[in-house]
Each structure stands twice: as structure tokens, then as C-alpha cells.
N, C-alpha and C positions, 0 to 999 in steps of 0.2 A: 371306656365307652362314651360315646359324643352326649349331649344334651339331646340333640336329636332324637336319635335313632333309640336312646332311652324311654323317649317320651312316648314314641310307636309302640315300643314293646309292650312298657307296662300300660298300656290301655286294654284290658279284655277286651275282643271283638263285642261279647255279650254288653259291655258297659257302648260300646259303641253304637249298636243296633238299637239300645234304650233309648240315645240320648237324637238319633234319628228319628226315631218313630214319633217322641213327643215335638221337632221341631216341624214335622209333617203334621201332626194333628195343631199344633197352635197355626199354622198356615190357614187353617177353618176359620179363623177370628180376627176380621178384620181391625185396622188398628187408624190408617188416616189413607183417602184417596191420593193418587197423583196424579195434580193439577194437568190437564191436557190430554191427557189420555185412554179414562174409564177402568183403568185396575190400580188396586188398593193395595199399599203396605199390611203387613201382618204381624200377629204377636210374636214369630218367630223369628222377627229380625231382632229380638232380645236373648234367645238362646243362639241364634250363632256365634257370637263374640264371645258366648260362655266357654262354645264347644273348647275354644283354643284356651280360653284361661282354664278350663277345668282338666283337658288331659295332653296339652300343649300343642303348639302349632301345625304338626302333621297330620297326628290323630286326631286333632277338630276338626281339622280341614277335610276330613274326609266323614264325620261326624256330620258335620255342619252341610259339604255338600248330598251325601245320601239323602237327608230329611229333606233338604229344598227342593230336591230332582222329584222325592214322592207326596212333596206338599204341592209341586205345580201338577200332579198327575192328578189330587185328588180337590185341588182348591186351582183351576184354570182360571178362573178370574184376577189371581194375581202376578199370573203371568206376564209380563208384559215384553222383556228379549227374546221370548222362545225357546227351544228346549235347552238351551244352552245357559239359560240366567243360571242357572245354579254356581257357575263357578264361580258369582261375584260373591256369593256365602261363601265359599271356601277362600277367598283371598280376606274377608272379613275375618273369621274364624282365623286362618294362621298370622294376622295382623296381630290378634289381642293374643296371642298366644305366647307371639316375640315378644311382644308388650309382658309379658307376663314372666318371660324367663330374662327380662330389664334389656333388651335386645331394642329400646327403643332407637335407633339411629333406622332401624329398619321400617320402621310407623316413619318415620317421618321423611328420610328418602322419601318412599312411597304417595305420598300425601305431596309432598313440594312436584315432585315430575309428576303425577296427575293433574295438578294444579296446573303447571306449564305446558302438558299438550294440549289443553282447553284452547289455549291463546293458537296454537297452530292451526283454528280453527277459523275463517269468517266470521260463524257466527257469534263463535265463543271469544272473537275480538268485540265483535258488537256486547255480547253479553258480558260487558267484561265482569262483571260484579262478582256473578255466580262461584269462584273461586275463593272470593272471602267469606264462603259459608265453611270450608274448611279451616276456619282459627277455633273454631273449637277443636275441633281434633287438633291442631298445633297446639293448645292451652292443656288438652287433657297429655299430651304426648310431655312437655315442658313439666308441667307438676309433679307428676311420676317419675321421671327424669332425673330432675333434683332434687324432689322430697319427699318421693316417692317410695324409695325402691325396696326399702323393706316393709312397705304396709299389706302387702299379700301375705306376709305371714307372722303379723304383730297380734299380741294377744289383746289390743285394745281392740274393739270389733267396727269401733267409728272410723280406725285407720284404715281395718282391712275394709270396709264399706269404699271406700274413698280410694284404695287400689284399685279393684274391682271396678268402680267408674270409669278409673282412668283410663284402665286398658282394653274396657268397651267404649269408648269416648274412641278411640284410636281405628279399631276395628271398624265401627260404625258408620267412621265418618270416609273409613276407605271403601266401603261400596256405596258408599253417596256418591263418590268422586268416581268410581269407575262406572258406575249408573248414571251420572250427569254424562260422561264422554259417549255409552254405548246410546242414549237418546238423542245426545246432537248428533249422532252418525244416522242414526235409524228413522230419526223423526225430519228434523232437520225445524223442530221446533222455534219458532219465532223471538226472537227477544224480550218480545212481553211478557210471554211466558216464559221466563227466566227470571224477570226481575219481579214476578208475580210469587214466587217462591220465595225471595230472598227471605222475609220474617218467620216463614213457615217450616222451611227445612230445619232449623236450627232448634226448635221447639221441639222436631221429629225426633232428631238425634240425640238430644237432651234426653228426649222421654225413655226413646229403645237403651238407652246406657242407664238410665235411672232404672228402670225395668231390670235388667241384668243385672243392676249392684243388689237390688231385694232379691232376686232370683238365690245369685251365685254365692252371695254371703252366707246366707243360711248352708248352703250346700258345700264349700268349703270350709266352714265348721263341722259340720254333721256326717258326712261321709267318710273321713279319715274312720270316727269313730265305729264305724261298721265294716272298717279294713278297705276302703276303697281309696288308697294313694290318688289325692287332685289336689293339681296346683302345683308350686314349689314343693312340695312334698315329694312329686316324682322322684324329681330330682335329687332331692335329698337321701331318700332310699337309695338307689340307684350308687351314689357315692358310699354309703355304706356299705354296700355288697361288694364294689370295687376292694 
């Protein structure tokens, strides 16, 4: 059986619906405005990238988007694409997900060709900056990468900390990039505001990934222990039963 379609199965829908409902209520708690346009990021943008590292890239992605489609019904204010934002949580969530089953080639495609539709932009030739807020996610996707790739499931808990960044470092910084493209389309926001961000996003992304390593670390120790397979652990089951 695939890695995949493994990682669907063993997610109980029930562990699913949990992990929805709390990314809908953290949606209530603001976390940093975006500049230009009057709605706020939230604390939720730290449990999505968990969705996919905790029960891997399919089942977060649907994890991840359930909770942002009833966090925008129940917190409008941080709406900002319309009823459609939810899917850039689900391309975050199954981002850190790959990241998570060492599938990075896929974070980072990802991350380079968002980076390079920018420029097919006017403005985003004018803005040209704004795409080098994405080297943190190339530095978090790099670390894990090569020295990485067994820290998700190392019994030192400062490694797995430092997995867990990395592969929300990935996730994160891919609904940055698909949130900067769906604003230059929608807004058609000025340059200035673009390079008014440049110090700010990186700080953002920093934090939501920092957020998620204290989140998910505890929660990838402690849930195995009450029989809840997350993380590389699916997986590992899953090969036993084969």
C-alpha cells in the first residue's frame, strides 16, 4: 500500500473533525494584520502545517481545509480571498506533510514556480523583491533536506523540535507565496506595498512555524502514547501490517 493512501486511511475521520474544529476556533484569535487591506492573520495559521505533519499530506489537507472554510464562516474578518481562501490551508497542510514523509523536492518545486509566476506579473516585476521572502522556506526545506530527515522521529526532542520547524517553515511559506500571487491578481496592490512588507512577513512566518514546533512537538510525543499513530509513525505501522 502507497504512503499516500496509507496516510488517509489511518486518520480516523473522528481525529479529523478534532483537529478542524480547533483550527476554526484558533481563527477567533488574531495574530498580525495584512498591511493594505483591513483583515488579520490568525492563530490557525500554526495548526495548519501541523494538519499535514501530524496525519500526513492528504488527511491535513482536508484537516486543515474543513477548519479554515468554518474558521472564515465563524471569524469573517479574516477573510480576505473569499469563500475560496480555504484551499491555500490545504496546499499549506499537504506542503508540510511531504515535508514530513522527506518528500521535500516537492516544498521546493512548489516554492521555486510560485516564486517565478510572480515575475510574469507587471507588478510583480516592479515588486521584484517580494519573492526573496521565500529563502526562508528554501533554508527551512535545505536543513531538513540534508540533516534533516530523521529528526521527526529522533528521540532527542531538540531534533524533533527542529523537524517540526522545518517542515512548517515549508508549508508556511507556501501559502505566503500563493497569498502574495492571489493579492497581486485581486488587489492589484501597489509596489509600496510590497516592499512595506518585505521585514514583516518573514518575522510572520518565523513565528506561525515557531508556533507549530511548540504545538506539534508535544503532540508527536504524547499522542502515540494514547494509541493515536502521527507522523512518521503512520507510516511505520502501516509497513508492519504489510
Amino acid at each position: 500500500m502507497s504512503p499516500q493512501k496509507s496516510a488517509f486511511i489511518s486518520t480516523h475521520p473522528a481525529i479529523i473533525a478534532i483537529w478542524a474544529a480547533l483550527t476554526a476556533a484558533a481563527s477567533l484569535l488574531p495574530a498580525f494584520p495584512v498591511i493594505g487591506t483591513g483583515a488579520t492573520f490568525n492563530i490557525g495559521a500554526s495548526l495548519v502545517p501541523l494538519a499535514g505533519i501530524l496525519f500526513g499530506p492528504w488527511a491535513g489537507a482536508i484537516a486543515a481545509g474543513i477548519g479554515s472554510f468554518l474558521g472564515q464562516l465563524i471569524a469573517p474578518h479574516t477573510v480576505l480571498f473569499g469563500p475560496l481562501q480555504f484551499i491555500i490551508s490545504m496546499f499549506g497542510a499537504a506542503t508540510a506533510g511531504l515535508a514530513m514523509q522527506r518528500k521535500w523536492i516537492w516544498s521546493l518545486l512548489l516554492i521555486l514556480g510560485l516564486g517565478g509566476v510572480w515575475y510574469l506579473f507587471p507588478t510583480g516585476q516592479k515588486a521584484w523583491a517580494t519573492p526573496l521572502l521565500y529563502t526562508l522556506g528554501l533554508a527551512g526545506i535545505a536543513v531538513g533536506w540534508i540533516w534533516g530527515k530523521d529528526w521527526l522521529v529522533s528521540p532527542n526532542r531538540g531534533k524533533m523540535f527542529a523537524g517540526v520547524f522545518c517542515a512548517s517553515v515549508a508549508g508556511v511559506v507556501v501559502t505566503q507565496a500563493i497569498g502574495n500571487l492571489w493579492a497581486l491578481i485581486m488587489f492589484a496592490l501597489p509596489p509600496a506595498i510590497w516592499f512595506t512588507v518585505l521585514p514583516i512577513a518573514p518575522i510572520e512566518r518565523f513565528l506561525f512555524s515557531l508556533g507549530a514546533a511548540i504545538v506539534g512537538t508535544p503532540l508527536l510525543i504524547g499522542l502515540p502514547k494514547i494509541s493515536i499513530p502521527v507522523g512518521p509513525m503512520i507510516y511505520e505501522e502501516e509497513s508492519e501490517e504489510d
